[in-house]
Chimera marker file (.cmm) of the C-alpha trace (Angstrom):
<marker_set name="trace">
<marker id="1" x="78.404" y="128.481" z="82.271" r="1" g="1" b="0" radius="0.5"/>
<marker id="2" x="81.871" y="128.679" z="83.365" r="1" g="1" b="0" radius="0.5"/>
<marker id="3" x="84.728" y="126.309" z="81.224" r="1" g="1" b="0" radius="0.5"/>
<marker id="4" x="88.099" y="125.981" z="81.071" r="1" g="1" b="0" radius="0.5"/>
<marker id="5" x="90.648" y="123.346" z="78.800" r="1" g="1" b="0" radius="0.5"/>
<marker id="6" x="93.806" y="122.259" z="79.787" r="1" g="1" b="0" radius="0.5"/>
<marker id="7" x="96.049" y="120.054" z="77.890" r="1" g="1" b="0" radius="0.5"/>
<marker id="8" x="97.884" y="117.633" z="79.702" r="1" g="1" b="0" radius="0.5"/>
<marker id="9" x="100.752" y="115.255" z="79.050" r="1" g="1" b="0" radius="0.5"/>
<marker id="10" x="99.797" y="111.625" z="78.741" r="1" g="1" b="0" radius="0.5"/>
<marker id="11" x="101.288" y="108.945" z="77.556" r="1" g="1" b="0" radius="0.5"/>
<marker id="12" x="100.419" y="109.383" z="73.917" r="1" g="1" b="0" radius="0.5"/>
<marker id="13" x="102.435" y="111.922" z="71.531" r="1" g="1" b="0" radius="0.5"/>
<marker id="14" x="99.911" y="114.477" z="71.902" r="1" g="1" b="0" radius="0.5"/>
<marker id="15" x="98.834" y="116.229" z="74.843" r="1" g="1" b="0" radius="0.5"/>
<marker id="16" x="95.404" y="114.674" z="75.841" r="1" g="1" b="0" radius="0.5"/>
<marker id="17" x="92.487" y="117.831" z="75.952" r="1" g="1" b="0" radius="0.5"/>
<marker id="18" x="90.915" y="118.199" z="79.277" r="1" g="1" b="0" radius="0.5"/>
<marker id="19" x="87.941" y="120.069" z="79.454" r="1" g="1" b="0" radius="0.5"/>
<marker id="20" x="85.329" y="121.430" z="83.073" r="1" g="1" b="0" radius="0.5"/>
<marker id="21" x="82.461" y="123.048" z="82.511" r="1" g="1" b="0" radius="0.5"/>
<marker id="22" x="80.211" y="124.066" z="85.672" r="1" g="1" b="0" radius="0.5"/>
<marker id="23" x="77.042" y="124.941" z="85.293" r="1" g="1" b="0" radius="0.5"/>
<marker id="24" x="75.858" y="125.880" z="89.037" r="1" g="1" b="0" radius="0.5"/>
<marker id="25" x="76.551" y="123.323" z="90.924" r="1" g="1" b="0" radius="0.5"/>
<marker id="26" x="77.388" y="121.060" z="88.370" r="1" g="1" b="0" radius="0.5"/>
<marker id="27" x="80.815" y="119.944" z="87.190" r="1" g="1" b="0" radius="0.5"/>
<marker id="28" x="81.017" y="118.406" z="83.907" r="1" g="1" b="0" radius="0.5"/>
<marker id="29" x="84.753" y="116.839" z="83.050" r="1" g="1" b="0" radius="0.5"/>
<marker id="30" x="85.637" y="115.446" z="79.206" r="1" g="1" b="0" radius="0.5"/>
<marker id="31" x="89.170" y="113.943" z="78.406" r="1" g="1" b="0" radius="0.5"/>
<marker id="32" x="90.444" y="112.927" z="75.236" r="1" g="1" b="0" radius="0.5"/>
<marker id="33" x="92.343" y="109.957" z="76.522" r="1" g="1" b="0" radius="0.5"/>
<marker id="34" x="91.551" y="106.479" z="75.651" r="1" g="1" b="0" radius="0.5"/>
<marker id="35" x="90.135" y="105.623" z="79.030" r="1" g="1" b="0" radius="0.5"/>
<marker id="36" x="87.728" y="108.164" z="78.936" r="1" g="1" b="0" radius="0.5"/>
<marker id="37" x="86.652" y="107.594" z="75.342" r="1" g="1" b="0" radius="0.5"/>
<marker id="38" x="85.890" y="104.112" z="76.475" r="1" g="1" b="0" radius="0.5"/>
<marker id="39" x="83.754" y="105.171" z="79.586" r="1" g="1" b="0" radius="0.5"/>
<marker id="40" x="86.697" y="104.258" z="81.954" r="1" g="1" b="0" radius="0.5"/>
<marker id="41" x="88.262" y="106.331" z="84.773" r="1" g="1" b="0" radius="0.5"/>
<marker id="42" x="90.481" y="108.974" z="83.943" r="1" g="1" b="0" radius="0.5"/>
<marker id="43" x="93.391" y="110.071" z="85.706" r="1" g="1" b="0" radius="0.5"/>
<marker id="44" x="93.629" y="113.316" z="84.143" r="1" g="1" b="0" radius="0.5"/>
<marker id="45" x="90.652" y="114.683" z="85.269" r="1" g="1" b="0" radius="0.5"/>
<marker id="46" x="91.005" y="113.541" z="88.805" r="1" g="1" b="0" radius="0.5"/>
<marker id="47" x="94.210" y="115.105" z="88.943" r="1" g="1" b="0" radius="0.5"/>
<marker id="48" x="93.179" y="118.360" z="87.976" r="1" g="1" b="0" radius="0.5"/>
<marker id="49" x="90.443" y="117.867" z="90.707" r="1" g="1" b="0" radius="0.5"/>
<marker id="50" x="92.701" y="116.585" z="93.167" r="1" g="1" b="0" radius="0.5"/>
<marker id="51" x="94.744" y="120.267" z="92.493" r="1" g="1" b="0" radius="0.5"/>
<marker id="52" x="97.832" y="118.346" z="90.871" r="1" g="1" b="0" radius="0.5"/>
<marker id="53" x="99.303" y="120.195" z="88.341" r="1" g="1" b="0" radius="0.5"/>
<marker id="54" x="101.642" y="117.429" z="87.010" r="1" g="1" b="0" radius="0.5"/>
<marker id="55" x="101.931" y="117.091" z="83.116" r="1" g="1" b="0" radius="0.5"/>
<marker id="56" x="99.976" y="120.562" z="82.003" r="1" g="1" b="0" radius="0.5"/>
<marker id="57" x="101.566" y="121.737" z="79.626" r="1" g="1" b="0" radius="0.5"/>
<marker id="58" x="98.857" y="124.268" z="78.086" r="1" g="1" b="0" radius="0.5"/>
<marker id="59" x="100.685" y="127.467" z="80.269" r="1" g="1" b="0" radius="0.5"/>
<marker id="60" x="97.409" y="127.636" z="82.442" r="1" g="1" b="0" radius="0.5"/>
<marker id="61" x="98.034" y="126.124" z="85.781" r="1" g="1" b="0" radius="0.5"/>
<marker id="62" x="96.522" y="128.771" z="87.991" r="1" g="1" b="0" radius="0.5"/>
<marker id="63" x="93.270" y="127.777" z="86.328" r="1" g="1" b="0" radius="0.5"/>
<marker id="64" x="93.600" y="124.306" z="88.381" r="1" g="1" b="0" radius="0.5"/>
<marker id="65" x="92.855" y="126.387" z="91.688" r="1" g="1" b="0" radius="0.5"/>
<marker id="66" x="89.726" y="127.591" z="89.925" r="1" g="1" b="0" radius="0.5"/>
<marker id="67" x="88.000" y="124.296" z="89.125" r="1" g="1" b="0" radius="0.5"/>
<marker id="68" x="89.331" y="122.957" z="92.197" r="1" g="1" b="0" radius="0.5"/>
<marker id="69" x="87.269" y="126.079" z="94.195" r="1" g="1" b="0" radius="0.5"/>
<marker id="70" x="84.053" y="124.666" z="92.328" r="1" g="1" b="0" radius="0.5"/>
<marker id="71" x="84.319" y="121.914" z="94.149" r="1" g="1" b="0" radius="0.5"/>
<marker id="72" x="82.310" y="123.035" z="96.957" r="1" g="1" b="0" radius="0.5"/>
<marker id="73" x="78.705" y="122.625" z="96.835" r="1" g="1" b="0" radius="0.5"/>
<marker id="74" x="79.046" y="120.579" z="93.532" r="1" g="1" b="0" radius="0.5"/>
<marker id="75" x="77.504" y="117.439" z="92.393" r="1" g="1" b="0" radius="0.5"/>
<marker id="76" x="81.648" y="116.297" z="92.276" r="1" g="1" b="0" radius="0.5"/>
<marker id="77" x="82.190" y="116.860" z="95.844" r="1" g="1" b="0" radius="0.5"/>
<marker id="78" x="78.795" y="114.864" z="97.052" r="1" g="1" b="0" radius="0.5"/>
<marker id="79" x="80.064" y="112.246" z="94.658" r="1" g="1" b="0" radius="0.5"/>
<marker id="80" x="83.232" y="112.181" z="96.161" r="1" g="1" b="0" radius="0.5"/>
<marker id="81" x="82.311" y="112.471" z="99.921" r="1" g="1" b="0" radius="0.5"/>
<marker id="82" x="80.584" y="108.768" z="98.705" r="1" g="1" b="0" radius="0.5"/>
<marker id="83" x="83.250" y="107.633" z="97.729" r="1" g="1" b="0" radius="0.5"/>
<marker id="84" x="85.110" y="108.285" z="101.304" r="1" g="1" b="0" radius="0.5"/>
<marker id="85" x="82.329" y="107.104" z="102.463" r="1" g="1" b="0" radius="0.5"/>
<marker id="86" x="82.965" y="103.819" z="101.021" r="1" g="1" b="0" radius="0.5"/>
<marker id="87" x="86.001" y="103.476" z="101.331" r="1" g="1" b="0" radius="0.5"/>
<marker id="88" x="85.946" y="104.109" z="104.798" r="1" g="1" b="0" radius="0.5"/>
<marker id="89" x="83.338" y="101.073" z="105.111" r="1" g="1" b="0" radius="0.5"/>
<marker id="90" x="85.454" y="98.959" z="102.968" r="1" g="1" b="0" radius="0.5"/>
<marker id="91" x="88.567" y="99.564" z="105.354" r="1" g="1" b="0" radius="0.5"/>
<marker id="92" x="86.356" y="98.685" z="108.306" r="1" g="1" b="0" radius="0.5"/>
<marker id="93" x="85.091" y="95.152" z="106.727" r="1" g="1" b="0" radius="0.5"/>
<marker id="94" x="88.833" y="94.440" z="105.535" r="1" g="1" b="0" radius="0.5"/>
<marker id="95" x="90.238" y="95.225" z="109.173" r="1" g="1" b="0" radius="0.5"/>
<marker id="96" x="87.575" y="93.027" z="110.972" r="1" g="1" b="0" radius="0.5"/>
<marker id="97" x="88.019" y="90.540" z="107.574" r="1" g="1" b="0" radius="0.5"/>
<marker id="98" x="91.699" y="90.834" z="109.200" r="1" g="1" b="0" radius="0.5"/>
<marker id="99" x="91.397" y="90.409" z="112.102" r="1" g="1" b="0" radius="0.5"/>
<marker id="100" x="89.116" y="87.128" z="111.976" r="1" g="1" b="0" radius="0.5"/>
<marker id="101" x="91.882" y="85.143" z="109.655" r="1" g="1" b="0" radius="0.5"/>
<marker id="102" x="94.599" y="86.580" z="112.433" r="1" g="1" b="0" radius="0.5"/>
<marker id="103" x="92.625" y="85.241" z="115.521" r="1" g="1" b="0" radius="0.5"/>
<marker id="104" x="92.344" y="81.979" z="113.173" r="1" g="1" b="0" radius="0.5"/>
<marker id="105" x="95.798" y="82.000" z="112.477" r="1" g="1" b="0" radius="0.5"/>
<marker id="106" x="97.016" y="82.179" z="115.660" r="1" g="1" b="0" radius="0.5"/>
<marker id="107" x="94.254" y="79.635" z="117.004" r="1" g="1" b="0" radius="0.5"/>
<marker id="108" x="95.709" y="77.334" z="114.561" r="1" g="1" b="0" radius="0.5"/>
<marker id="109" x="99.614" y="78.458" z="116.116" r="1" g="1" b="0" radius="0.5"/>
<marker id="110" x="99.939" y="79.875" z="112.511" r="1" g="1" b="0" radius="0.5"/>
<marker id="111" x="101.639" y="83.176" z="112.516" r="1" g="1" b="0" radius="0.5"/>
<marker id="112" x="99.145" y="86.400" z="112.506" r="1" g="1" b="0" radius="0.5"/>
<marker id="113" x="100.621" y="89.034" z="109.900" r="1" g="1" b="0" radius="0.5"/>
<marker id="114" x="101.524" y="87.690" z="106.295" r="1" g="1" b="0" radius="0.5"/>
<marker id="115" x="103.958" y="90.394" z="103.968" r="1" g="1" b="0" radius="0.5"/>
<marker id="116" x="103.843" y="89.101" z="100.417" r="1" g="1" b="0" radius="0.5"/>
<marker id="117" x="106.945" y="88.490" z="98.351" r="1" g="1" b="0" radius="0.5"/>
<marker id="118" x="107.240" y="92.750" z="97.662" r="1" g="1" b="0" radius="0.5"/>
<marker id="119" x="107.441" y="92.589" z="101.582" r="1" g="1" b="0" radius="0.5"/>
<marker id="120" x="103.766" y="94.940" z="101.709" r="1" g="1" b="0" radius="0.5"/>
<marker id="121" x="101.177" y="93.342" z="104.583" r="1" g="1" b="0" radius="0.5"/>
<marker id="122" x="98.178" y="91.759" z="103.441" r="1" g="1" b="0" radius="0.5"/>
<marker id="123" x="95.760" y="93.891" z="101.448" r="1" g="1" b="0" radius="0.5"/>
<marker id="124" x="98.130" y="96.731" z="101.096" r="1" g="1" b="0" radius="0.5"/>
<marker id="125" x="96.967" y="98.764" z="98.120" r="1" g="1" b="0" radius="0.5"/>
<marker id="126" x="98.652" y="101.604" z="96.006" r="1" g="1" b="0" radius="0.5"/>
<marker id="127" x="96.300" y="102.581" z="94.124" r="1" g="1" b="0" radius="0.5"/>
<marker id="128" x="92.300" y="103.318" z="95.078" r="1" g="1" b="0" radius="0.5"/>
<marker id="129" x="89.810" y="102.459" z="91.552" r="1" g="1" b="0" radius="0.5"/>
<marker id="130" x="93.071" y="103.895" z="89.545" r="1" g="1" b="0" radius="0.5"/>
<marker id="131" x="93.773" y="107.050" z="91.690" r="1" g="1" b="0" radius="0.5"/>
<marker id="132" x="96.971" y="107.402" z="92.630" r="1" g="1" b="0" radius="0.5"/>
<marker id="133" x="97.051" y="107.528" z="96.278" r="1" g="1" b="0" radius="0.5"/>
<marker id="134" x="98.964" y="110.644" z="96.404" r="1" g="1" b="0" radius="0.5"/>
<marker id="135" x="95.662" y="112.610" z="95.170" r="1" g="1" b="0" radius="0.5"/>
<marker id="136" x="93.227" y="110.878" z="97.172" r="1" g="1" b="0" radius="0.5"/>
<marker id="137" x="96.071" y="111.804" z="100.277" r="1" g="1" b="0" radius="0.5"/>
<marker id="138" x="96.406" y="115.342" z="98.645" r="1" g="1" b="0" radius="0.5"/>
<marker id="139" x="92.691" y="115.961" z="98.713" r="1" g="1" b="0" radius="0.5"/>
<marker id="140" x="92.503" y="113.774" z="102.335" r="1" g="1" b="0" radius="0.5"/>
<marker id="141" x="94.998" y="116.618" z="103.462" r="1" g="1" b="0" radius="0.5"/>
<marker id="142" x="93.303" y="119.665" z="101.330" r="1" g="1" b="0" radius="0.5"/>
<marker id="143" x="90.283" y="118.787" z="103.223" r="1" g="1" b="0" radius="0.5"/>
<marker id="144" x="91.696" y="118.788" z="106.450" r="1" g="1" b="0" radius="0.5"/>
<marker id="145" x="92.897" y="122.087" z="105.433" r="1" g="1" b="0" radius="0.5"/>
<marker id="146" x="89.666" y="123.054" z="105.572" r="1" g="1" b="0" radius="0.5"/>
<link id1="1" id2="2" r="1" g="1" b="0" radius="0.2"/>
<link id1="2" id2="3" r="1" g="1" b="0" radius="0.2"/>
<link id1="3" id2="4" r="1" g="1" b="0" radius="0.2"/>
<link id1="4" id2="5" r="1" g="1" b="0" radius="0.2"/>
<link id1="5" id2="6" r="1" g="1" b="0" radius="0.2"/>
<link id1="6" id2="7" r="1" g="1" b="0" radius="0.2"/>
<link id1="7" id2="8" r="1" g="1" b="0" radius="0.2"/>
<link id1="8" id2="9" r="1" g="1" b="0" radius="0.2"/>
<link id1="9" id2="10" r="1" g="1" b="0" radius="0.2"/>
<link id1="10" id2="11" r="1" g="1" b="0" radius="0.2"/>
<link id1="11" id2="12" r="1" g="1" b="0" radius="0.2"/>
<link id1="12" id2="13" r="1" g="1" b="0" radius="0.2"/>
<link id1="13" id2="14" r="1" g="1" b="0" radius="0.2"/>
<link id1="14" id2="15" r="1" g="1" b="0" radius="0.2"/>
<link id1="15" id2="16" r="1" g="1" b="0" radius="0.2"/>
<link id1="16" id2="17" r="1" g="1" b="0" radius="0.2"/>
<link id1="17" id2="18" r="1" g="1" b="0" radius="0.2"/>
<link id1="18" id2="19" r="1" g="1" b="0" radius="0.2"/>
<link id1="19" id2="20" r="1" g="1" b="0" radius="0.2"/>
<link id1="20" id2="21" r="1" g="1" b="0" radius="0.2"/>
<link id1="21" id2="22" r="1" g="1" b="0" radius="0.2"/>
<link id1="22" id2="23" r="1" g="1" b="0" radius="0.2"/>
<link id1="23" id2="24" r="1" g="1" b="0" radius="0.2"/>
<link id1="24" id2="25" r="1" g="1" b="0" radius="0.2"/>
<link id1="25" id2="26" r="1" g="1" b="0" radius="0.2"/>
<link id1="26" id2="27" r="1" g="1" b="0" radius="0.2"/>
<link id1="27" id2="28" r="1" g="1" b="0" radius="0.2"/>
<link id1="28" id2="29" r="1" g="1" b="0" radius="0.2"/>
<link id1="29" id2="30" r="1" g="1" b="0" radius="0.2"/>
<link id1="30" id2="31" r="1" g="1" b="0" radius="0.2"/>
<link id1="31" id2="32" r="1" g="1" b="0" radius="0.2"/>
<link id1="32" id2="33" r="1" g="1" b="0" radius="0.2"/>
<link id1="33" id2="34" r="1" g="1" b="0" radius="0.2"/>
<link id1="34" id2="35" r="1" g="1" b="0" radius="0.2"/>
<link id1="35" id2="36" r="1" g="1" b="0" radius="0.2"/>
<link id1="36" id2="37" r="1" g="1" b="0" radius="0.2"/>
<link id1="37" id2="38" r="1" g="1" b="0" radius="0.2"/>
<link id1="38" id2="39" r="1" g="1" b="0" radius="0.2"/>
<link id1="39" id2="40" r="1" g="1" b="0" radius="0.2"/>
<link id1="40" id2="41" r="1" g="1" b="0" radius="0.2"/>
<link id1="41" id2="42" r="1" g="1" b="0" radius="0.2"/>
<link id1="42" id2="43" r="1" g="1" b="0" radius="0.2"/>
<link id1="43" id2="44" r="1" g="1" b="0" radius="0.2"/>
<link id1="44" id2="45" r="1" g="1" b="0" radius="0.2"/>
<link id1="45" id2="46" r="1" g="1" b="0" radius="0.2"/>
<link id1="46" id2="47" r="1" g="1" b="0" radius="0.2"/>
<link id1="47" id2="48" r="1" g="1" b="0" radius="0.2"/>
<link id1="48" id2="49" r="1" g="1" b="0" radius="0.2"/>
<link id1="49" id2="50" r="1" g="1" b="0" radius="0.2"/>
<link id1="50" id2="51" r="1" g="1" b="0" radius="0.2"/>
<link id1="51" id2="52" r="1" g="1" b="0" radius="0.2"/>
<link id1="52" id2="53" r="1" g="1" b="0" radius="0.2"/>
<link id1="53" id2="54" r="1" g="1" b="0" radius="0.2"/>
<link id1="54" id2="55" r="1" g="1" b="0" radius="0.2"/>
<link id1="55" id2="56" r="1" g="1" b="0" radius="0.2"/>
<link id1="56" id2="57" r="1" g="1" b="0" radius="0.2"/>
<link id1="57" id2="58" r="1" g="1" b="0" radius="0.2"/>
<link id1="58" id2="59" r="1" g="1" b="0" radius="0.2"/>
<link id1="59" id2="60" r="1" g="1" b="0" radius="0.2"/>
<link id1="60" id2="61" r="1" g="1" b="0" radius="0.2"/>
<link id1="61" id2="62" r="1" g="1" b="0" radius="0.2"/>
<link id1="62" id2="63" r="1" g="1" b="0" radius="0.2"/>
<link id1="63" id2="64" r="1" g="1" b="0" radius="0.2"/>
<link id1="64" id2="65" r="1" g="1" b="0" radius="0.2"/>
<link id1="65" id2="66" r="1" g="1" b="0" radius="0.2"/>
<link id1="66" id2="67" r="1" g="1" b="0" radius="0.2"/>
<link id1="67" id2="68" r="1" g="1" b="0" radius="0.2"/>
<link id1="68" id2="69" r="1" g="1" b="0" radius="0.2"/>
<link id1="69" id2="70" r="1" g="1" b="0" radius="0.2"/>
<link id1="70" id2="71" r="1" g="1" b="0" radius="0.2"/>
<link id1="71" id2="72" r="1" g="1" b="0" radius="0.2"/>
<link id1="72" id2="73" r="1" g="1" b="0" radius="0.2"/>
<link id1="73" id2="74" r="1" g="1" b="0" radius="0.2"/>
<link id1="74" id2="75" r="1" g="1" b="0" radius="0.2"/>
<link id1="75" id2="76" r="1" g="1" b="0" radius="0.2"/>
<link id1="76" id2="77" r="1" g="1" b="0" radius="0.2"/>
<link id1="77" id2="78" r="1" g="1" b="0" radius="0.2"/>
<link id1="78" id2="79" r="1" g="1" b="0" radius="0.2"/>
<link id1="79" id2="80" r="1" g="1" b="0" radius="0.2"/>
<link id1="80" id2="81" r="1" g="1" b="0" radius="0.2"/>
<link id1="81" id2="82" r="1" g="1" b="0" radius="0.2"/>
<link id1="82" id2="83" r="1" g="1" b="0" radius="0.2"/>
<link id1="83" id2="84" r="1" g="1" b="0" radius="0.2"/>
<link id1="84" id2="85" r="1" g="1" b="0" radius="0.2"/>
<link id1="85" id2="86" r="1" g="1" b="0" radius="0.2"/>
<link id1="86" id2="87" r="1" g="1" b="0" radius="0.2"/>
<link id1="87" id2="88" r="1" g="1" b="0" radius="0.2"/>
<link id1="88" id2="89" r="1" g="1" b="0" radius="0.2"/>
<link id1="89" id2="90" r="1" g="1" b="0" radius="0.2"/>
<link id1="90" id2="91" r="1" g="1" b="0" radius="0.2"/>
<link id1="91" id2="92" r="1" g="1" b="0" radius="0.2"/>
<link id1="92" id2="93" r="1" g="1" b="0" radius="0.2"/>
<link id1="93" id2="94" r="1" g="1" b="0" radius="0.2"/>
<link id1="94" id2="95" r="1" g="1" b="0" radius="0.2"/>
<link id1="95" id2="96" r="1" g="1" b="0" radius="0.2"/>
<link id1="96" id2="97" r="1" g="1" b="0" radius="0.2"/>
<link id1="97" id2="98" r="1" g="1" b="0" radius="0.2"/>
<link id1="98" id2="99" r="1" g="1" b="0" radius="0.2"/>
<link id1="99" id2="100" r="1" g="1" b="0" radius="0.2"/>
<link id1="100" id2="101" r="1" g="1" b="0" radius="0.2"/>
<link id1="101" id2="102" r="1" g="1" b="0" radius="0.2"/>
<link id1="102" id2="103" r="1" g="1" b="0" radius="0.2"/>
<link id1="103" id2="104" r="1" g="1" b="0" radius="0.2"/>
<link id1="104" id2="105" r="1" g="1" b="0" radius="0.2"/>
<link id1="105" id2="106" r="1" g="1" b="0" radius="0.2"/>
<link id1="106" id2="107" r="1" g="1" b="0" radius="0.2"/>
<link id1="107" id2="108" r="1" g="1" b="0" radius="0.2"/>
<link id1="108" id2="109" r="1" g="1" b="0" radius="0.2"/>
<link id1="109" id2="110" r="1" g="1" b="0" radius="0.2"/>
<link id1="110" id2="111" r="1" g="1" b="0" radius="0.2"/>
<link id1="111" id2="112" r="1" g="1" b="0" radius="0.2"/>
<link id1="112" id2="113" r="1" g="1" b="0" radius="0.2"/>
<link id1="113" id2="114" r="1" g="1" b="0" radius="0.2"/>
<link id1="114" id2="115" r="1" g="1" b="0" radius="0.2"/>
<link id1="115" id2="116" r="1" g="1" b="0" radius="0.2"/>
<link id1="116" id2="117" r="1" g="1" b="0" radius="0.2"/>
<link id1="117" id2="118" r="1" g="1" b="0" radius="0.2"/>
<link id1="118" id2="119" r="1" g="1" b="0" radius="0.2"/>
<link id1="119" id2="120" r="1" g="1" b="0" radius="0.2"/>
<link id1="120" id2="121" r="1" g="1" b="0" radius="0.2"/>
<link id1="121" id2="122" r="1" g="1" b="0" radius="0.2"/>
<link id1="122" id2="123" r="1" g="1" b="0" radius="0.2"/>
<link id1="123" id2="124" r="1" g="1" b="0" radius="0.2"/>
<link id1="124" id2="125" r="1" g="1" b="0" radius="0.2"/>
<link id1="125" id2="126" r="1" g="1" b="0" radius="0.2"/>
<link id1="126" id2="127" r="1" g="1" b="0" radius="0.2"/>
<link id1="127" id2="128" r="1" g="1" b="0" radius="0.2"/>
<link id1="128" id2="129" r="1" g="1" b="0" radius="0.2"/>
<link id1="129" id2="130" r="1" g="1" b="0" radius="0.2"/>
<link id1="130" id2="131" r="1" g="1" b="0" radius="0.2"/>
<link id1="131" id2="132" r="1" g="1" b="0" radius="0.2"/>
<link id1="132" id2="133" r="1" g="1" b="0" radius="0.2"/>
<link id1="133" id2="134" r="1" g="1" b="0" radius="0.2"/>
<link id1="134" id2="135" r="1" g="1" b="0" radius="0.2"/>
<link id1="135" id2="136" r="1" g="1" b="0" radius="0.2"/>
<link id1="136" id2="137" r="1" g="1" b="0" radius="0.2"/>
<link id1="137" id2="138" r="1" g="1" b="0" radius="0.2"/>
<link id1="138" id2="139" r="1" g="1" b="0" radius="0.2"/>
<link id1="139" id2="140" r="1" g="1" b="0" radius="0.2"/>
<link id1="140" id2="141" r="1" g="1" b="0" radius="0.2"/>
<link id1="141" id2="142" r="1" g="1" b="0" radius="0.2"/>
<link id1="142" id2="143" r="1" g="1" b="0" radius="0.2"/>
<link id1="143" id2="144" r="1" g="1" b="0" radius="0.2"/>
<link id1="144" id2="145" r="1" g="1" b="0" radius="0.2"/>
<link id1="145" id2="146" r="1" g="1" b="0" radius="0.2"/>
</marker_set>
């Protein structure tokens, strides 16, 4: 069994303790930040999987590089390669979900695209489950890398 701890910055006091352990092709991931404690997503971990390096502030950051090289093969990266999956899926429904109101829209001489008051287009999202979209785009683009 492989494991490595980071501490990262959060937004309490104290740095929150991130811990991966891989056994084989495992990947087990613990946080000490509320979200995790209560079963919720947790943005540190994903980071550190996502190879962002923002807010470590144990000295370690080359480490990142190593648990993001378990990746392949793992449990994490079949878990994750779902989640594309769906998301991809979920983009298709919302563009065709789109594309029905605009062709009803404009059959009712309505106008076809709708911004909100931020001025973002219908169904514009920054944020995927509570991932920032910069990791989900850095891993899109690490992948592509591949």
């Amino acid at each position: 069994m492989e494991r490595i701890e980071f501490r990262v910055q959060g937004s309490a006091a104290e740095p929150y303790v991130v811990v991966f352990e891989r056994t084989g092709d495992n990947i087990d991931a613990r946080c000490t930040c509320p979200g995790s404690r209560m079963a919720k997503r947790c943005k540190h971990r994903l980071s550190i999987l996502y190879a962002c390096t923002d807010g470590i502030v144990s000295g370690n950051l080359d480490d990142v590089g190593r648990v993001c090289s378990w990746m392949a093969g793992s449990d994490v990266e079949a878990a994750l390669a779902r989640v594309d999956s769906a998301e991809a899926a979920w983009k298709a429904a919302k563009g065709a979900l789109k594309s029905a109101q605009d062709a009803e829209r404009a059959a009712k001489g309505g106008t076809a695209d709708r911004k909100d008051s931020a001025g973002v287009r219908n169904g514009t999202l920054s944020q995927f489950h509570g991932v920032p979209r910069r990791l989900i785009m850095a891993r899109r683009m690490r992948l592509a890398d591949r």
